[in-house]
N, C-alpha and C positions, 0 to 999 in steps of 0.2 A: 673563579668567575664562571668558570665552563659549566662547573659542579650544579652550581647556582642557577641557573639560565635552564637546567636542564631540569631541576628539579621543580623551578616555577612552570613550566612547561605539563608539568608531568602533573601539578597543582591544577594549574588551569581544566587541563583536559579534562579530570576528574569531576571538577566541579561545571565544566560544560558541560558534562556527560548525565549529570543531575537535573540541571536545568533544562534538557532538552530532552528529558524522559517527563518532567513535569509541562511541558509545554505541549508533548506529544499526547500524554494526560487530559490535556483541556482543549487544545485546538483540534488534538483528533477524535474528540468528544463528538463532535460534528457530524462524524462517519456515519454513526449507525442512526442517526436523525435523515444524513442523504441517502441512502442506501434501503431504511426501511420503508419511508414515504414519497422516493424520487419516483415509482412505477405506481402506486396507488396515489398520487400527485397528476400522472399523469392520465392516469385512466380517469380520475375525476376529469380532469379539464380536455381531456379528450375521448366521452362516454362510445362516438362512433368510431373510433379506429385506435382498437386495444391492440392491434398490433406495435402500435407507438408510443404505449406506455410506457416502455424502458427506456425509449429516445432520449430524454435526460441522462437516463445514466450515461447513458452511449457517448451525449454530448458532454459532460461533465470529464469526462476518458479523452475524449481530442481536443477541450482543451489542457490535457494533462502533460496530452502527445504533441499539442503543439510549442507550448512554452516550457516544457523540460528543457533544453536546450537554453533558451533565454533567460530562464533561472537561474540554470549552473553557471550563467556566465557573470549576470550581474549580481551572483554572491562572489564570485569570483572577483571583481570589480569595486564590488563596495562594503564587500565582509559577509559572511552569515550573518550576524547581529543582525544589520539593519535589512540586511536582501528578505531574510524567517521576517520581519517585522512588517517588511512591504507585502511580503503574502498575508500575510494577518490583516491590513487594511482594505486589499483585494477581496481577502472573505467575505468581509462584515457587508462590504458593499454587495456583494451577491447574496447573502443572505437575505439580507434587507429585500431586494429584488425580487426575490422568491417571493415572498411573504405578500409583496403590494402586488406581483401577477395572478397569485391567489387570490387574494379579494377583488381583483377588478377580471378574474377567469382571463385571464391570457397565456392559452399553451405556449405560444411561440416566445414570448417574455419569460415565460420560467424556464424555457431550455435556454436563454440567454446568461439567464442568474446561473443557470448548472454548468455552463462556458465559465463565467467567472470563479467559481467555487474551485472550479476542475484547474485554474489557474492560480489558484491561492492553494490547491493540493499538492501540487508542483515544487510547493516549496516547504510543504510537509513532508514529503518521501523524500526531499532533503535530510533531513533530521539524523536520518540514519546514516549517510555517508559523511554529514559534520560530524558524528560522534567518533567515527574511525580514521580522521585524519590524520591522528597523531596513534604516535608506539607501535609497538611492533606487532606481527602476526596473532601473537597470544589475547593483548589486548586489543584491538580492531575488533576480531570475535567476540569477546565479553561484550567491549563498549556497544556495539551495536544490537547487541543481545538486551542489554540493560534499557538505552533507550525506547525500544521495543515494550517492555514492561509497562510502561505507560501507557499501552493502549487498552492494558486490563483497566484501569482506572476509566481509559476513555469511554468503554463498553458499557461500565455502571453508569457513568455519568448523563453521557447521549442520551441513554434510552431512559435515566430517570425525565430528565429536562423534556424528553418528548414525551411521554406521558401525560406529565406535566402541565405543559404548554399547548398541546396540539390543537385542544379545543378553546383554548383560550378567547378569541378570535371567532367564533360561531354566528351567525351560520355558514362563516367559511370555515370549513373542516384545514386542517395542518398547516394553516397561514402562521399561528401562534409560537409550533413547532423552529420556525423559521428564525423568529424574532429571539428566541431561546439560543439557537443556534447563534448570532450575530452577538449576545453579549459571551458566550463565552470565546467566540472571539478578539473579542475586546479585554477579555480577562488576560489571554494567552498574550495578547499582544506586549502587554505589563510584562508578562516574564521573559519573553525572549529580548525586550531590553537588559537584563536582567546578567546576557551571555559577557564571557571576559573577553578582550581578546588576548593571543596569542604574543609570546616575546618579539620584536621585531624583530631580531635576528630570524627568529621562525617564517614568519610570514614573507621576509625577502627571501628566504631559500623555496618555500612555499613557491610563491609564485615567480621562480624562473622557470624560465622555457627553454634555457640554452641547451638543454639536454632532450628535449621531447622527442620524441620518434612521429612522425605523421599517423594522421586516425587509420589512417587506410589500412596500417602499418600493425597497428593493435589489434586492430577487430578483426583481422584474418588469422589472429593466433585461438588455436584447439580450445585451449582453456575460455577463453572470451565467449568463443560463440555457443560451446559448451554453458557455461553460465547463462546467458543469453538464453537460450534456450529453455533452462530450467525456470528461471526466474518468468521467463513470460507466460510457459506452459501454467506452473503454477497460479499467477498472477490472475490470467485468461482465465483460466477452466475455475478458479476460486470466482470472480466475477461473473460469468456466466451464468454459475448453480445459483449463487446466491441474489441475485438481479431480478432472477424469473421466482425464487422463491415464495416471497409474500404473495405475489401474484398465483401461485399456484396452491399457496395453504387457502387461501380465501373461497379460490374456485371448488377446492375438494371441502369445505363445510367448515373449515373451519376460523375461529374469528379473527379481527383484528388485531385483540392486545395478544394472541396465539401467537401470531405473523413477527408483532414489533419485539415479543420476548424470544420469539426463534434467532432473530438478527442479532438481538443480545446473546445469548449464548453461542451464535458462530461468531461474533467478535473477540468475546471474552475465549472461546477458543484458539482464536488468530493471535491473543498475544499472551494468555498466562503461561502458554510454555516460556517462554522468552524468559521465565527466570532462570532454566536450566538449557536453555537451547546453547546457547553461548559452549556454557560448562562442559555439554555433551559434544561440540564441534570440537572441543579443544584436544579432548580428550579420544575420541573417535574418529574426528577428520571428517574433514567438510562434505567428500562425496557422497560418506555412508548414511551422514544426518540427512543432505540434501535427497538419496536414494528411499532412504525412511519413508519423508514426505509424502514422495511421489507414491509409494504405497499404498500412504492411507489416502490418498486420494481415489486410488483406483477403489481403496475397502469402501468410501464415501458413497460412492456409482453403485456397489453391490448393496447397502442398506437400504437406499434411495428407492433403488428399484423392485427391492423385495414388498412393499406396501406403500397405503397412503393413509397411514393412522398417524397420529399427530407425532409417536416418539418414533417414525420413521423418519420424519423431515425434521426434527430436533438431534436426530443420534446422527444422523448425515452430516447437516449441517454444521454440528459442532467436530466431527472428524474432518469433513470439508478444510475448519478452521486451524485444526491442527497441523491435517498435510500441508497446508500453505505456510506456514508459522515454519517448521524443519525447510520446505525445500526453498523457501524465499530468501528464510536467514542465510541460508546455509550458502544458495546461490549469490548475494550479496558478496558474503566473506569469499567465495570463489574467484568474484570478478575482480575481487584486491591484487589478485594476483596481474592481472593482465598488464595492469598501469603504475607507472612510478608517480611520486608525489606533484612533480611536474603536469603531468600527463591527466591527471585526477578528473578536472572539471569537465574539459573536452570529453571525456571516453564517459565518466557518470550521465552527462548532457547525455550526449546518443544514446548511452544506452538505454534511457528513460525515455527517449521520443519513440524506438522502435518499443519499448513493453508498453508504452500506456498507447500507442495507437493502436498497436492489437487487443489492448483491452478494452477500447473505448470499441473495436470490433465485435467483440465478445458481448459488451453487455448492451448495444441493438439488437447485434443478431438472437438473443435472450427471449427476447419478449416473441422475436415474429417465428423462430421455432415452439416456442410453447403456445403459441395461437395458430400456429398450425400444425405442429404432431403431437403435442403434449408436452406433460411433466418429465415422461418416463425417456421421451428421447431427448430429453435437455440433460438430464443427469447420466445417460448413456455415454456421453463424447468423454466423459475424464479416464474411461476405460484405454481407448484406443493413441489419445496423444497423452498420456502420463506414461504408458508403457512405450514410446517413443522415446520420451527423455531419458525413461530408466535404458535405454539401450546405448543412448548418446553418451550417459553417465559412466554406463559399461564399458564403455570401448577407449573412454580419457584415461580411466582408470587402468586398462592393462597397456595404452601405450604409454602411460609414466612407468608402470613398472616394469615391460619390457625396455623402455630405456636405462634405466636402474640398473638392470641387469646386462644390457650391453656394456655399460661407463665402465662397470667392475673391471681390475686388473688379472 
């Protein structure tokens, strides 16, 4: 019976883990629709103060920082299935919002819809700690890798459907975009019904708490805020470059559909490794993949800043996309470590409210450093805090091995 239970279990996972790379596929479709047109969105509907062009995004980011927590808890409460499904209705509705604040020009209403978006994202960077719920070390790594894959799908999709649509909707420019965005909402939403769940013997061990150790208690351990670290630096400085981006291909000459295919190839960066990232953690270990990353990010700042010809800000971009792909996966499967199965929701929550309100910091502060020093000092910062983490990385790393070596008999 045991045999049984464990093997449906092991069924399950699998086929969540399908469903929720196809879901990631179509709802994260969305991304490079918000992310190419949230700062030219905004400088349309607010032509005198470009400095708040990116404020969407920014905004979109607090409410990422503020309902991570109230996400992890009512998936906690009422399952993935339905919790991934209530963000899917949260979407549409923000989408929709987008769309009618564009045709009737209201700034402050489209950073309202980018609130709600940013709240229905919350339950997208879900996606990936539901796929690593279940099995062991080896599989966590994979599963989350795999899920991840779907964003390559999501890359082509977003940016065909905005295309697309953007002008739909004329003479308002990207309202169209919007409405494109809201039915693939609606498609996603189909699938993530779609999730099984879990043997009930699972889900009662799932969620007991008899064993938890206190938050306080987790997040002061090495490895935690070590991850912590990586995953936010990564997260930030990937949102920062890429925020100010289209805003800055446009300003330097060059055009529109340049800007929105730029965003396509850093997305499709950010997750075609993801077929082999998994593989290459399993195999290499998580610090060295996460250490990677943080490299090419720093190499991302060195392209960036050597010109401003178009396959400068395409070659950047798409390494951008890379080193965030290595150090995010990698810091993800890192922070598996801190918490046991009990423990999961609580410590995922926080650790999601502290990365997306620094990210929702990053991509403000985006626009008002590129309108007031440049390009060149927007893609400068990944130098100085990426080599931060690669030292933070450095120092986890010789004090596991120096423990290693003390334990020996």
């Amino acid at each position: 019976m045991t045999t049984q239970l464990t093997h449906q279990t092991s069924m399950n996972a699998k086929y969540n883990v399908f469903v929720l790379a196809l879901a990631q596929a179509v709802n994260g479709a969305i991304g490079p629709i918000l992310i190419s047109l949230g700062a030219l969105c905004g400088a349309y509907l607010s032509p005198d103060h470009l400095a708040l062009a990116t404020l969407p995004i920014a905004i979109r980011g607090i409410g990422m920082a503020i309902f991570s927590m109230p996400a992890a808890l009512l998936c906690k409460r009422i399952g993935r299935k339905f919790g991934f499904a209530t963000g899917a209705v949260i979407g549409i509705l923000g989408a929709v919002l987008a769309s009618y604040s564009l045709i009737h020009t209201q700034f402050w209403l489209f950073c309202v819809s980018y609130f709600l978006l940013g709240f229905a994202g919350t339950f997208l960077q879900q996606y990936r700690f539901a796929a690593a719920d279940q099995g062991d070390d080896k599989f966590k790594s994979l599963a989350i890798s795999w899920v991840m894959t779907g964003g390559v799908l999501a890359a082509l999709i977003g940016t065909k459907v905005n295309l697309l649509t953007k002008d739909t909707l004329l003479p308002t420019p990207y309202a169209g975009a919007f409405l494109g965005a809201a039915g693939l909402l609606c498609l996603g939403f189909v699938i993530l019904l779609c999730l099984k769940p879990l043997p009930k013997s699972h889900i009662v061990h799932a969620q007991s708490t008899a064993n938890a150790r206190p938050l306080s208690h987790i997040i002061r351990q090495p490895v935690f805020l070590v991850a912590l670290l990586c995953a936010v630096s990564s997260f930030a400085l990937m949102t920062f470059v890429m925020s100010g981006a289209p805003l800055a291909m446009h300003h330097h000459g060059h055009s529109e559909a340049h800007a929105i295919n730029g965003i396509k190839w850093h997305i499709l960066a950010m997750f075609a490794p993801s077929f082999i990232t998994g593989n290459l953690i399993v195999k290499f270990g998580k610090m060295a993949i996460i250490g990677f990353g943080l490299s090419l990010l720093i190499f991302c700042s060195i392209v960036a800043l050597s010109g401003l010809e178009l396959w400068n800000f395409w070659v950047s971009l798409i390494l951008l996309g890379i080193g965030w792909n290595f150090a995010f996966i990698g810091a993800t499967a890192l922070l598996g470590e801190s918490y046991t199965e009990a423990e999961k929701n609580t410590t995922q929550g926080f650790h999601d409210t502290i990365l997306f309100g620094i990210v929702a910091f990053a991509a403000l502060s985006s626009g008002a450093v590129l309108n007031a020093y440049g390009w060149h000092t927007v893609v400068a910062l990944p130098i100085p805090v990426a080599s931060i983490s690669l030292v933070a990385l450095f120092w986890l790393a010789m004090s596991r091995k120096k423990k290693h070596v003390d334990i020996k008999p």
